[in-house]
C-alpha positions, -999 to +999 in steps of 0.1 A: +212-012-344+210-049-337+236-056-307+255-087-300+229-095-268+203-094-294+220-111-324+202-148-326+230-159-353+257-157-322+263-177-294+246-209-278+207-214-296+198-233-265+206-205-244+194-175-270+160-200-268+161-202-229+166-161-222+135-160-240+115-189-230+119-178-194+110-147-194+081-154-218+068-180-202+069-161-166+050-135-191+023-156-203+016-170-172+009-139-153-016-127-187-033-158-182-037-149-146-061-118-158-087-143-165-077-171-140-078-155-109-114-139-121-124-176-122-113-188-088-127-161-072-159-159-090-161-195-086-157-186-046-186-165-051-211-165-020-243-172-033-239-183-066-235-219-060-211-220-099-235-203-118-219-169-116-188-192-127-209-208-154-220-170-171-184-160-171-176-194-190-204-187-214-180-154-224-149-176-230-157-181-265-156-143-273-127-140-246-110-162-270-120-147-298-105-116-290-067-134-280-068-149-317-073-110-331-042-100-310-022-127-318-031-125-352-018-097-357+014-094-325+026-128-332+016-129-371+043-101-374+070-102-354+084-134-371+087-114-403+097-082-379+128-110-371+133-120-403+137-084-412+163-080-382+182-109-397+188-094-427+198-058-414+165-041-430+161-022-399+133+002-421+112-029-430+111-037-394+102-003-383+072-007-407+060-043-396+062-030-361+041+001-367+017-019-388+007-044-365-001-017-342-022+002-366-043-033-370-045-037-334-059-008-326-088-007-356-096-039-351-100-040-316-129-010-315-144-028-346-150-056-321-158-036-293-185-019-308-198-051-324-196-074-291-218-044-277-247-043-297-250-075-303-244-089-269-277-105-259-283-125-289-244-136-291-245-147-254-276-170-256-260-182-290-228-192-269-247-215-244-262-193-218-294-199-202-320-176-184-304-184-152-267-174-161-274-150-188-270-120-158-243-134-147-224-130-182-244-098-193-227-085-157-190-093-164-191-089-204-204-057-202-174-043-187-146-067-201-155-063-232-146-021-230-108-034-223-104-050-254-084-017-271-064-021-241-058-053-242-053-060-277-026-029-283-008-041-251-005-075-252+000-077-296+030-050-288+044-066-263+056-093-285+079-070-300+094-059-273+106-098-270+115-101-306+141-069-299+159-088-272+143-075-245+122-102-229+122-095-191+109-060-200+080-081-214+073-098-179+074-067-162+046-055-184+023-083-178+034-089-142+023-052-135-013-056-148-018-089-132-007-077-099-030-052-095-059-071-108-048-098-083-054-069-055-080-056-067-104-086-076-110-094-039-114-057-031-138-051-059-153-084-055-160-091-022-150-060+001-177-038-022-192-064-028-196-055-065-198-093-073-188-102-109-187-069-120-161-060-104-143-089-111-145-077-149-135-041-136-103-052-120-094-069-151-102-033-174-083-015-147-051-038-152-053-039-188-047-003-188-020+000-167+000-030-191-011-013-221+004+021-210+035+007-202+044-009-230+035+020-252+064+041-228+088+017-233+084+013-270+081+050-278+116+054-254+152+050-264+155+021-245+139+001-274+162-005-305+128+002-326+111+029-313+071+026-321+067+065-335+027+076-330+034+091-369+042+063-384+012+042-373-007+048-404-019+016-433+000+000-455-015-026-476+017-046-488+025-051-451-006-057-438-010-082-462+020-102-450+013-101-412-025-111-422-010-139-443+015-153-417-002-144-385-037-162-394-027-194-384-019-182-348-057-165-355-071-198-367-057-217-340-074-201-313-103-184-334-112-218-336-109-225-302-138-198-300-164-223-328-153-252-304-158-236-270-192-222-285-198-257-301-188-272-265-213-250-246-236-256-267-239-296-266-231-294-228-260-274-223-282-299-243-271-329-228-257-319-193-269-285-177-258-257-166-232-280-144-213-292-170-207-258-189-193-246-155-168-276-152-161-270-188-149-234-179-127-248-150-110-273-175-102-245-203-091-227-175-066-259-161-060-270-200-048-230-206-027-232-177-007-266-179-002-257-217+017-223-213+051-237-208+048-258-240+031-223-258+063-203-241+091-227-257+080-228-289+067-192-293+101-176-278+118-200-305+103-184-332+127-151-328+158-171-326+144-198-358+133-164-375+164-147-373+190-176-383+165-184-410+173-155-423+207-151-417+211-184-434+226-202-405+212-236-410+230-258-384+217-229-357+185-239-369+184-272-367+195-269-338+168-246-321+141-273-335+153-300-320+159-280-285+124-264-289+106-296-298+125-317-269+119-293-242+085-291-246+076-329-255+093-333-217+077-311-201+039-324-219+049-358-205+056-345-168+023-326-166+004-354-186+016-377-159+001-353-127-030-345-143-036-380-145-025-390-110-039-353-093-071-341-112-092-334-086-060-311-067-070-287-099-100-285-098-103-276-061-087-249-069-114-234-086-147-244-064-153-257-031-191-274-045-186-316-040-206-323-074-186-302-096-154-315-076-163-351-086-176-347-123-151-323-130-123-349-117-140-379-143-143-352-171-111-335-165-090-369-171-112-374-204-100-340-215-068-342-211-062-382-220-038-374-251-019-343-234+015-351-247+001-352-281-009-317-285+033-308-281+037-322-316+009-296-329+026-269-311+063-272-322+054-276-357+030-251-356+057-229-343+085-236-368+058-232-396+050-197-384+088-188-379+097-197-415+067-179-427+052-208-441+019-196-435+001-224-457+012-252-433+008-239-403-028-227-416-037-260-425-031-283-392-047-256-374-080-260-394-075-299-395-069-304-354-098-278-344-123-276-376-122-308-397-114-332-361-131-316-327-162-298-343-175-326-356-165-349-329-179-325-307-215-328-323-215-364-331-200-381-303-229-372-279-253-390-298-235-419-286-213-412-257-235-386-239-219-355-223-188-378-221-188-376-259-183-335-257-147-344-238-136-371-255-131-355-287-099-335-275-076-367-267-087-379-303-077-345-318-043-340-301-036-371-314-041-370-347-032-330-352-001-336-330+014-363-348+004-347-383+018-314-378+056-326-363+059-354-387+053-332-416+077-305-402+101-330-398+094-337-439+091-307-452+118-284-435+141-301-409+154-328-433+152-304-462+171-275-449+206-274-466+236-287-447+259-254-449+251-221-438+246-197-464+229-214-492+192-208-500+168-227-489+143-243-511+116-255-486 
């Protein structure tokens, strides 16, 4: 079934790395646009003066919350769905596939259904305040009934990548995020439904993406048809995507505790203000970071694969291309956020005070940049080697054991100021960790012909 367009162990890595990169990265970029362009235009909002902008930041930790489920279990199992591919144990692959969909789907109405009734208390938990507490009661309210949507469409669109097929992936996301880019300012402003219909645009849209990629993987087009009977669960398998996948869930589950942690002290020692520039910076910070995310996450297929097929020198090869290309482009955009900050956050409000704090606390932020490529390629070679222990480890070290208690303990002595600063000090330390002990542990270990075993 695999075909030579889709076999990793032929032809040029760099360019079996770049057909996926691009596409992926054109991918990511219009998802993250779901969310983005409900920012700018919320922070646009007549009226609100970035309070309607500050509720919807107080929802970011759950927002992020629920991308760490999906990619828990999309990502966690398409690097063994590869590694299966490799191999030529096309059933196993089947399997993964039709697993990951089956923990999709039950967890994401789990957390609807739990993000519903416990809303109110959650919210206030998260940072909000009686003033933007209706503001994120308005737009959670609806998101949060997209989540099934969301979760199946964007976790099954990874494997529509990992088959080869990685433009069919853009389309997917570019079709949702269109229409929610048409119908934000329709909802928004010409009904003036406000922040609700924001959050309805973005339902709408994740609909649409999760219906398509349903068609194309129950088609003939896709090598591995997803068959509705087969989507049943298997404990052996779930256990392996669970196992691999939940450091891609710990690194940004633990975005959620820091976010919530962030709010939280920024509220204490700042205002509403500060939670509201906060949510612009994530915003900026998930933005400039998708082309490093796309390069090493579209590597994983190609690493995967020739892991498995036991061709060595190919992967070598993809690690050092993975890790240069995205070390380059962390020091280009490290360089403009530094010269440019207040260009970016412009974008997002037109208010003068959140302009000029946001331009001093958006520089703090995003100090140590080009550090936090390190975390991400070895991170990504961790997970494509399904050394789960690894990569599970430098994720808790960078966001549990460094930034949450930075985050608490540098205010006492820095002030808000303290709440930013502990990101630079994190990159650094988690990004030169995590490469250098790739570098260790596999690179310099993995045997010099193809076909031996590896003993990492």
């Amino acid at each position: 079934m695999t075909s030579t367009a889709t076999d990793f162990s032929k032809g040029s890595v760099i360019k079996a790395i770049t057909a996926q990169s691009i596409p992926l990265l054109v991918a990511q970029i219009i998802q993250l646009l779901y969310n983005i362009v409900d920012r700018i235009y919320i922070g646009h909002l007549p009226g609100s003066n970035g309070i309607a902008l500050t509720g919807v930041g107080v929802c970011f930790p759950i927002i992020t919350l629920i991308t760490a489920f999906t990619d828990w279990f999309g990502i966690g199992g398409t690097p063994l769905f590869s590694i299966a591919r490799g191999k030529g144990d096309e059933n196993r692959a089947h399997s993964i596939m039709s697993e990951s969909a089956f923990l999709l789907i039950v967890t994401s109405v789990i957390m609807t259904a739990l993000a519903l009734i416990f809303m109110r208390p959650m919210l206030y938990a998260l940072g909000a305040s009686d003033a933007t507490y209706p503001y994120a009661k308005s737009y959670f309210t609806i998101y949060i009934l997209g989540t099934v949507f969301f979760m199946t469409g964007s976790g099954l669109n990874y494997y529509i990548s990992a088959q080869g097929f990685p433009r069919t992936g853009m389309i997917t996301t570019a079709i949702g995020a269109i229409l929610n880019i048409i119908l934000d300012p329709l909802l928004m402003f010409v009904l003036n439904w406000g922040v609700a219909g924001a959050a309805i645009a973005t339902v709408i849209s994740q609909i649409v993406s999760a219906v398509w990629v349903i068609r194309f993987l129950h088609s003939d087009r896709a090598l591995f048809r997803l068959k509705i009977s087969e989507i049943r669960f298997n404990k052996s398998i779930a256990r392996e995507i669970a196992t691999l996948g939940f450091a891609n869930f710990l690194m940004k589950s633990t975005n959620t505790v820091t976010q919530a942690a962030c709010n939280i002290m920024l509220r204490d020692y700042g205002g509403d203000l500060y939670i509201g520039i906060f949510a612009i910076i994530n915003s900026i910070r998930d933005f400039i970071s998708l082309p490093g995310t796309a390069i090493t996450h579209a590597s994983q297929p190609v690493l995967g694969y020739n892991f498995g097929a036991r061709k060595y020198r190919r992967l070598k090869q993809g690690i050092v291309f993975a890790s240069a290309a995205a070390s380059c482009y962390g020091g280009l955009v490290w360089i403009l956020i530094l010269i440019f900050p207040t260009f970016f956050i412009r974008i997002f409000t037109p208010d003068m005070e959140t302009i000029t704090v946001g331009t001093h606390c958006l520089r703090l932020y995003l100090m140590a940049f080009i550090f936090q490529m390190g975390q991400f390629c070895g991170q990504s070679v961790f997970s494509a080697l399904g050394q789960s222990k690894k990569a599970i480890f430098f994720s808790t070290l960078r966001k549990i054991i460094i930034i949450l208690p930075l985050t608490l303990i540098l205010p006492l002595y820095m002030g808000v100021d303290g709440v930013f600063a502990a990101e630079p000090i994190s990159n650094v330390i988690g990004g030169v960790a995590a490469f250098t002990t790739m570098l260790v542990t596999v690179y310099f270990r993995l045997p010099k012909k193809d076909g031996e075993e590896a003993r990492l």
